[in-house]
C-alpha positions in Angstrom: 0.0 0.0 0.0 1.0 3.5 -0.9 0.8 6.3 1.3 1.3 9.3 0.6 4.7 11.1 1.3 8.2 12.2 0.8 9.8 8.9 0.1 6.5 8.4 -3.0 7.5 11.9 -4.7 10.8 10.6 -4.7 10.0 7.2 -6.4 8.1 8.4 -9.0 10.2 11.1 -9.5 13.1 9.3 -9.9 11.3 6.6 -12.4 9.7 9.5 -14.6 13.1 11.6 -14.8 14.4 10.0 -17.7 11.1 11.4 -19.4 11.5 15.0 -17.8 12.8 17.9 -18.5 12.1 19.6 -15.2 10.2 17.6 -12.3 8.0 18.8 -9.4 6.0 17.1 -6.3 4.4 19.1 -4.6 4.0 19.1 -0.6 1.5 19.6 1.6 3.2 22.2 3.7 6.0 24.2 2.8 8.5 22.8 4.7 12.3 23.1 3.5 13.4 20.3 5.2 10.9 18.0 3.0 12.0 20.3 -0.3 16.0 19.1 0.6 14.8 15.6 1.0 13.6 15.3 -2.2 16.7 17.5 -4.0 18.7 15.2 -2.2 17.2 12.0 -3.2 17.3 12.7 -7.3 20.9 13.9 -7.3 23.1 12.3 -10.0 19.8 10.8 -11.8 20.6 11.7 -14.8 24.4 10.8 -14.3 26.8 11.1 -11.6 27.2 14.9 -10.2 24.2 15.6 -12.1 21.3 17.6 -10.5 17.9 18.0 -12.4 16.0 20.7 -12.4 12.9 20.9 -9.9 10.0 23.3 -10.0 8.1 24.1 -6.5 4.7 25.4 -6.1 4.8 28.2 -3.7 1.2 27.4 -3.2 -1.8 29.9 -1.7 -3.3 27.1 -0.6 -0.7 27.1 2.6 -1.4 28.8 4.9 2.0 30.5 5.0 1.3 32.3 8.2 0.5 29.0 10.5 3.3 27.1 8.1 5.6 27.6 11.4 8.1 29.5 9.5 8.9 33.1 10.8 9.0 36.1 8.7 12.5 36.0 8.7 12.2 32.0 7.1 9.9 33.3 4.4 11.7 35.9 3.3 14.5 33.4 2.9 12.4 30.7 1.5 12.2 31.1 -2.2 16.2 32.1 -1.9 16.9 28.8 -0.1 14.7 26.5 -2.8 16.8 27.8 -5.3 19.7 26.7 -3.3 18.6 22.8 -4.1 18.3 23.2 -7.2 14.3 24.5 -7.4 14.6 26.6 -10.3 10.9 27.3 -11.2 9.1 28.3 -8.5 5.4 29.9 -8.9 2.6 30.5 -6.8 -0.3 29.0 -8.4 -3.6 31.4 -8.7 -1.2 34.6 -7.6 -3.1 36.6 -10.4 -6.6 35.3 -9.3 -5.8 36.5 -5.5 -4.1 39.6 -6.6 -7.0 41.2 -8.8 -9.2 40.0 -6.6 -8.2 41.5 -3.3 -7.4 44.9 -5.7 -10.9 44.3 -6.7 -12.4 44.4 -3.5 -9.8 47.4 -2.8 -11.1 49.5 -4.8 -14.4 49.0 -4.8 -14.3 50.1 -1.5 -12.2 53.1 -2.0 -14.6 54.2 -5.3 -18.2 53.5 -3.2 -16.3 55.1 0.1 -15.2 58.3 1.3 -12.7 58.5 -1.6 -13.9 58.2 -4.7 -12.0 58.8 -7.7 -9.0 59.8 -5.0 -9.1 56.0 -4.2 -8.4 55.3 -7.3 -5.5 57.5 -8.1 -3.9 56.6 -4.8 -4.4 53.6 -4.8 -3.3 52.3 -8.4 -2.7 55.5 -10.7 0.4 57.0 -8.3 1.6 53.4 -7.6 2.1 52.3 -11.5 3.8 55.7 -12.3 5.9 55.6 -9.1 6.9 52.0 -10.3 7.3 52.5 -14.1 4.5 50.3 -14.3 4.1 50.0 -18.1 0.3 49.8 -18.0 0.0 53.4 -16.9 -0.1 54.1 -20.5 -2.6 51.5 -21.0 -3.6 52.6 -24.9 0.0 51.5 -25.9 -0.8 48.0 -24.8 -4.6 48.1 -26.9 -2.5 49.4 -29.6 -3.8 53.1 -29.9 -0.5 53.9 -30.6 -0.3 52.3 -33.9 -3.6 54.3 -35.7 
């Protein structure tokens, strides 16, 4: 019987690698100890000093603040998966959550006390702070080119 776990990742990873260009298990916490385990265990699978490439979901469905890490940790933690060798790292959904908490944002800014100031201090004064390129949103419809 299978259960699931750190030393299953690392089976299947090490049976599908000669099929792979990149692999990636994902865990269900983010825990670096269980990331090193499984760098560690597909070292030198394609050869001898060889290390593959490894991708790791820096999923929102953690909870990141009861993960037991300290801020000091996850301001380390993408930094240290790169270390082992995790060099595609992505948070799945990050555009969902991000337009949707700046959804609800400034909706509440625009309907609120704030109005249009919402707005403008809220996303207009950021982007050009930034150099956000969609400031000038026309150049990315293509305005620019009638």
């Amino acid at each position: 019987v299978l259960r699931p776990g750190i030393d299953v990742c690392d089976h299947r990873m090490r049976h599908f690698a000669p099929y792979a260009d990149i692999m990636w298990a994902e865990t269900a916490k983010p825990i670096l100890k269980d990331a090193e385990a499984l760098a560690k265990s597909v070292e030198g699978v394609y050869g001898p000093g060889e290390k593959p490439y490894l991708a790791y979901n820096l999923s929102p469905s953690f909870n990141w603040d009861a993960s037991g890490m300290t801020d000091a940790q996850m301001r380390t933690f993408c930094g240290d998966l790169g270390k082992l060798g995790f060099v595609w790292q992505f948070v799945t959904l990050a555009g969902f959550h991000l337009s949707a908490l700046n959804a609800n944002r400034l909706s509440r800014t625009l309907c609120g006390d704030q109005s249009m100031l919402g707005y403008v201090e809220g996303i207009q004064r950021p982007e050009r702070n930034e150099g956000v390129d969609t400031l000038t949103h026309q150049r990315w419809s293509g305005a620019d080119l009638i």
